[in-house]
C-alpha positions as CSV (number, residue, x, y, z in Angstrom):
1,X,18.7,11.1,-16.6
2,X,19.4,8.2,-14.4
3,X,16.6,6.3,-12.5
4,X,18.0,4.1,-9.8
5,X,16.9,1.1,-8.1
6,X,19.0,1.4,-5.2
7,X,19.2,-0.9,-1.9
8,X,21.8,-1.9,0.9
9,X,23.3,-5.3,-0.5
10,X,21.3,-8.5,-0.3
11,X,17.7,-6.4,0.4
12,X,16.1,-8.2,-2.9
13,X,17.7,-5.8,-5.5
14,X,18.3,-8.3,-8.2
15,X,14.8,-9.5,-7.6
16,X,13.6,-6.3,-8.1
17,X,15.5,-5.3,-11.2
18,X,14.8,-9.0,-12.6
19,X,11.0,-8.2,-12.9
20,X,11.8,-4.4,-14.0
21,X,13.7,-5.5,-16.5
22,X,11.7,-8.1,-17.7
23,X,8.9,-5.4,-18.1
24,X,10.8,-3.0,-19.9
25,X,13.6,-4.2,-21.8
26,X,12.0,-7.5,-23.0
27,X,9.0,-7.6,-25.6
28,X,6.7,-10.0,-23.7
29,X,8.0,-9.7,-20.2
30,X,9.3,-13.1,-19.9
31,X,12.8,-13.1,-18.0
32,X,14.6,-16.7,-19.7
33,X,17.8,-15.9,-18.5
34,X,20.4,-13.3,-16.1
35,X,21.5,-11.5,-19.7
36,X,18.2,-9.1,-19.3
37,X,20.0,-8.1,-16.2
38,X,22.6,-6.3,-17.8
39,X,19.7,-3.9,-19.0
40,X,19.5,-1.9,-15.5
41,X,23.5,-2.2,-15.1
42,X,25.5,-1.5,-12.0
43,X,27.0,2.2,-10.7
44,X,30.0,2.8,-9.9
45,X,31.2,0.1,-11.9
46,X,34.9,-0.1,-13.5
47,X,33.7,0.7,-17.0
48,X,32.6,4.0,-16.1
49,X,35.6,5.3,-15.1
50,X,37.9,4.8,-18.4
51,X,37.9,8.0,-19.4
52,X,39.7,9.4,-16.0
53,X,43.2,9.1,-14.4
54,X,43.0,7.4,-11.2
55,X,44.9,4.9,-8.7
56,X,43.1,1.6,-8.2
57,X,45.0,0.8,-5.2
58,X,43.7,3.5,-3.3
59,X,39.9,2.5,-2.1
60,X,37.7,5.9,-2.7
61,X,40.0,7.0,-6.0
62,X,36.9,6.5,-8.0
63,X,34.5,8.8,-6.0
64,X,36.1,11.8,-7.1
65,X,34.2,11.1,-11.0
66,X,31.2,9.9,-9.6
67,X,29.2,13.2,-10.9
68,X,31.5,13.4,-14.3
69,X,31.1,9.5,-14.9
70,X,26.9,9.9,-14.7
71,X,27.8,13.2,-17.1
72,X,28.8,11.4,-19.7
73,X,26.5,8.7,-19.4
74,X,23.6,11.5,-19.1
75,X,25.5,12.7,-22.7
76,X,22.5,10.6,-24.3
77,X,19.4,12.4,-23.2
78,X,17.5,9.4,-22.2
79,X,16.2,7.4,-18.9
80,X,18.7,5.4,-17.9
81,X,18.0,2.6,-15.1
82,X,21.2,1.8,-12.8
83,X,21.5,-0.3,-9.7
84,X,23.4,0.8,-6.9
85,X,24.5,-0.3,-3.2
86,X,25.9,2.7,-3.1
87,X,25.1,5.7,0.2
88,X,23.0,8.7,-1.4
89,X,25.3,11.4,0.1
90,X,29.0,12.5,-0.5
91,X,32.6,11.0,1.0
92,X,35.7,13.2,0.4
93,X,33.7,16.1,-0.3
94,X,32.5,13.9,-3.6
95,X,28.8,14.0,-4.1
96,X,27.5,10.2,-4.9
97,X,24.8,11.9,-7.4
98,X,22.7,14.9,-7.6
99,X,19.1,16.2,-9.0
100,X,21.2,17.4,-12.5
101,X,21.7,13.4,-13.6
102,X,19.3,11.8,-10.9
103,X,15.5,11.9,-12.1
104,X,14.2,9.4,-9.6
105,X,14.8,6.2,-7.5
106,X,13.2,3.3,-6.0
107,X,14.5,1.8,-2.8
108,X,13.9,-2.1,-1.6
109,X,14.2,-2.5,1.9
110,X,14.4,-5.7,3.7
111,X,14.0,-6.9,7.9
112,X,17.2,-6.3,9.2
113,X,17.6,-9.6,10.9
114,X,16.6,-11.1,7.7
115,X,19.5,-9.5,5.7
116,X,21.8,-10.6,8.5
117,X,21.2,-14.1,7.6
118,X,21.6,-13.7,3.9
119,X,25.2,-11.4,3.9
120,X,26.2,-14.6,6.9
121,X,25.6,-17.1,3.6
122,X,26.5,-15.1,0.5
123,X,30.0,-13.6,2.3
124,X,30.4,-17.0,4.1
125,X,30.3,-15.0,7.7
126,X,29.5,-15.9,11.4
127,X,26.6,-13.8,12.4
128,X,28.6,-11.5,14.5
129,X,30.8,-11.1,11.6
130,X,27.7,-10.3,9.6
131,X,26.4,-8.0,12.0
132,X,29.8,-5.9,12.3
133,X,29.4,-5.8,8.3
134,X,26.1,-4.3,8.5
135,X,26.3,-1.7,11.4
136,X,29.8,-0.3,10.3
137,X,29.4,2.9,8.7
138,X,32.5,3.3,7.0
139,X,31.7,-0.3,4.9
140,X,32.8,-0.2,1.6
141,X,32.6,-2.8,-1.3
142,X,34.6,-3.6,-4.2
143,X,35.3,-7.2,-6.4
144,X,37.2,-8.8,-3.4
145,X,38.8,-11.2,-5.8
146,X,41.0,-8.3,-7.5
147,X,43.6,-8.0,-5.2
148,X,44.8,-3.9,-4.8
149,X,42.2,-3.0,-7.4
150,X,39.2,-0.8,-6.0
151,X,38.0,0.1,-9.3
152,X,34.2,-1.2,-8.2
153,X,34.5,0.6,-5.0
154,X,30.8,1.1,-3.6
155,X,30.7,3.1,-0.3
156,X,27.3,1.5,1.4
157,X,28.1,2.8,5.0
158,X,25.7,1.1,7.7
159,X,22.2,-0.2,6.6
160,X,20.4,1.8,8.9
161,X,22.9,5.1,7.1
162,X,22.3,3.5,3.8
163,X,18.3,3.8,3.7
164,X,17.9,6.9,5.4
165,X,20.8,8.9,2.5
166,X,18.0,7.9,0.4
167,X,14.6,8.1,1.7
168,X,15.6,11.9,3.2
169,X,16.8,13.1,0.1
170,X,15.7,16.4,-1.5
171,X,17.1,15.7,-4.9
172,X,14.6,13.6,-6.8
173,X,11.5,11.7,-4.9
174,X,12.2,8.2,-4.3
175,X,9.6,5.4,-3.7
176,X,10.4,2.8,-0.9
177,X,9.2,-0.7,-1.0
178,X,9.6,-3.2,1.0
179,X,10.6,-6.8,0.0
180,X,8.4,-8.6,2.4
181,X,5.0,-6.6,0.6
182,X,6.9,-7.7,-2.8
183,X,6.9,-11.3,-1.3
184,X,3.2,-11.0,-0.5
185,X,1.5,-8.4,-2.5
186,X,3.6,-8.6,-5.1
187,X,0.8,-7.2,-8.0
188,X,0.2,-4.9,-6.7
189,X,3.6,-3.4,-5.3
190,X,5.1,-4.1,-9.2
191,X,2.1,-2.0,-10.6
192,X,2.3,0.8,-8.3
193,X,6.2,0.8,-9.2
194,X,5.2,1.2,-13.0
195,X,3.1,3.7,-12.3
196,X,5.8,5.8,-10.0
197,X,8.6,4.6,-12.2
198,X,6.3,6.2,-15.5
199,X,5.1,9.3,-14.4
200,X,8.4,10.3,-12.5
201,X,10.8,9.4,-15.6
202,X,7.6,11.0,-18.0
203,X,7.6,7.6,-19.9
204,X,4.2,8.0,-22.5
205,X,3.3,4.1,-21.3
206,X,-0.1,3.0,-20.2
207,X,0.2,0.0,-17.2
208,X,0.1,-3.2,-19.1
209,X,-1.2,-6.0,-17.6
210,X,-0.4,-8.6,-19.2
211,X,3.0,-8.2,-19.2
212,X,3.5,-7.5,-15.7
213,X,2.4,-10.5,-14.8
214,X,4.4,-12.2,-17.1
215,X,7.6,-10.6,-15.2
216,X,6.7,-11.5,-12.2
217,X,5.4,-15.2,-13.2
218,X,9.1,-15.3,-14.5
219,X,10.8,-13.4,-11.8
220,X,9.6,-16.1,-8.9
221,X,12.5,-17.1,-6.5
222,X,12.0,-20.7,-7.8
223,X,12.7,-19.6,-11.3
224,X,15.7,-17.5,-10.8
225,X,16.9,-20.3,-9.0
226,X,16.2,-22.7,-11.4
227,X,18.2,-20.4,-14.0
228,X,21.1,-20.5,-11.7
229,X,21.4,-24.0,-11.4
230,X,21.4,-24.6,-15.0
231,X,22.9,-21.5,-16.2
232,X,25.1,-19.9,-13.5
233,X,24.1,-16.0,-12.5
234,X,26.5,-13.4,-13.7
235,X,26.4,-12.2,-9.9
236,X,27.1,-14.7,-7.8
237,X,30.7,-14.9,-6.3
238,X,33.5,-17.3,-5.9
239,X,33.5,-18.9,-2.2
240,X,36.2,-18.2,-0.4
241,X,36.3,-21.7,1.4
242,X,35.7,-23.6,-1.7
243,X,38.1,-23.6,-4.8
244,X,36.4,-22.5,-8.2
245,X,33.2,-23.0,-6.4
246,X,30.8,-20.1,-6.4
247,X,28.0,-19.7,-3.3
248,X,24.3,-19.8,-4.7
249,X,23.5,-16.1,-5.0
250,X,19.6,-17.8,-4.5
251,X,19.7,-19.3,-1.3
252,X,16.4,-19.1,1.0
253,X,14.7,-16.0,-0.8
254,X,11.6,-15.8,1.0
255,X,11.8,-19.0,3.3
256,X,14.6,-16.9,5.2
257,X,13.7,-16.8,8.5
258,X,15.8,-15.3,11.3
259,X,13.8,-16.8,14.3
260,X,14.3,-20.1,13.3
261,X,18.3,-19.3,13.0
262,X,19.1,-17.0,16.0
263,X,19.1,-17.6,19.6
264,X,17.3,-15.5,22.1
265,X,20.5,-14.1,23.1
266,X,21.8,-12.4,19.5
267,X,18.0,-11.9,18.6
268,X,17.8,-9.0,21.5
269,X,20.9,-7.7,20.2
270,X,19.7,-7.5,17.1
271,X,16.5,-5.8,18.2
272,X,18.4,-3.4,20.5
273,X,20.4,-2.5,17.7
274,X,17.7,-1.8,15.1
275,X,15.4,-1.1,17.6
276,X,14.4,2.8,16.3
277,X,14.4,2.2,12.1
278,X,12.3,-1.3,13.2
279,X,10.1,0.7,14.3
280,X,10.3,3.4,11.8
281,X,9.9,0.6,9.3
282,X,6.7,-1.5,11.2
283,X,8.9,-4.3,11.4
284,X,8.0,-6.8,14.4
């Protein structure tokens, strides 16, 4: 059965899955480099789909084997983590998942205005750009770089659409975190994961620890950023203003800060716009 760590894009998913996977896929929980990410891979990704007939110039080709992919991958009989960007719901009449291959899920959500800021610097947009991006509900996702080749198509609709497919699911339960209590009470959110994460998948592990700290001593944005500088990280892109040049997938991390970037103007947009789920959310 799958367990997903799911999130709209740049909500602190690889943050998330960096600590989780330094906790369970590594023997002392220290995360040395992005290779441990590849523990908690991504769905829908191209390599699930090699088994089925499809055209990868057409966008949503793949979402008709989103159910048989996670079959097959389900074969095994274990807990499987994935991450996804992906809308818990269906598009062509294709369901994205369902309770049969779907045991559980987390979901990291982020300020609004903050993710704004970080799709303007990882997509290289304007903020009205950025804004479009998020707020279109038809938004879909795929390895820009392969040109007619939607074999990583990910449908992630709107942000507001993308969170609320999976916190008003009936499938599975799902746990919701926020990333600004991960940036501030970050113990204690990681171990009350654990714990969700372990009695939901029926894992026979006690909390340790010991090694949740070490994750998240490993895990800080300083580090990861420290690993991409002298490393590279597997998921950073290639900038589309730059030749061979990829944008730093760590950027500002927790020293984002919309009010410092927005005017007064585009900051009552933005609050008009997000007014209901920032309230839903107890976002200021």
């Amino acid at each position: 059965m799958i367990f997903w760590i799911a999130s709209y894009p740049k909500n602190g998913n690889t943050w998330l899955r960096s600590v989780l996977s330094a906790y369970y896929f590594t023997e002392d929980g220290n995360f040395t480099n992005d290779k441990i990410l590849k523990s908690i891979p991504q769905f829908p990704e191209k390599k699930y789909f090699a088994n089925f007939s499809y055209d990868k110039s057409i966008p949503t080709s793949t979402s008709k084997f989103w159910i048989k992919a996670q079959e097959i991958i389900n074969k095994e009989k274990k807990i499987k983590f994935f991450k996804t960007h992906n809308v818990y719901g269906s598009l062509n009449n294709n369901e994205f998942s369902n309770k049969y291959n779907s045991i559980g899920a987390v979901y990291i959500i982020r300020d609004p205005r903050n993710v704004i800021t970080s799709i303007m610097n990882h997509f290289e947009m304007k903020k009205e750009e950025a804004l479009n991006f998020m707020i279109n509900e038809k938004k879909f996702t795929y390895d820009f770089f392969k040109k007619n080749d939607y074999s990583d198509f990910q449908f992630i609709s709107s942000w507001e659409k993308n969170y609320k497919s999976w916190i008003n699911n009936n499938d599975f339960p799902v746990k919701l975190i926020k990333y600004e209590d991960l940036i501030n009470q970050t113990f204690n959110v990681v171990k009350e994961l654990i714990n969700f994460i372990n009695k939901t998948c029926q894992l026979n592990f006690n909390f340790n620890k010991l090694k949740a700290q070490k994750a998240i001593n490993s895990t800080s944005f300083e580090k990861l950023k420290k690993i991409e500088k002298n490393y590279g990280f597997s998921e950073s892109i290639k900038s589309k203003k730059q030749d061979n040049n990829k944008v730093p997938f760590f950027h500002l991390g927790p020293k984002n800060n919309w009010q410092k970037i927005f005017d007064s103007s585009f900051t009552d947009k933005l609050n008009e716009i997000f007014k209901e789920s920032l309230q839903e959310l107890h976002y200021h």
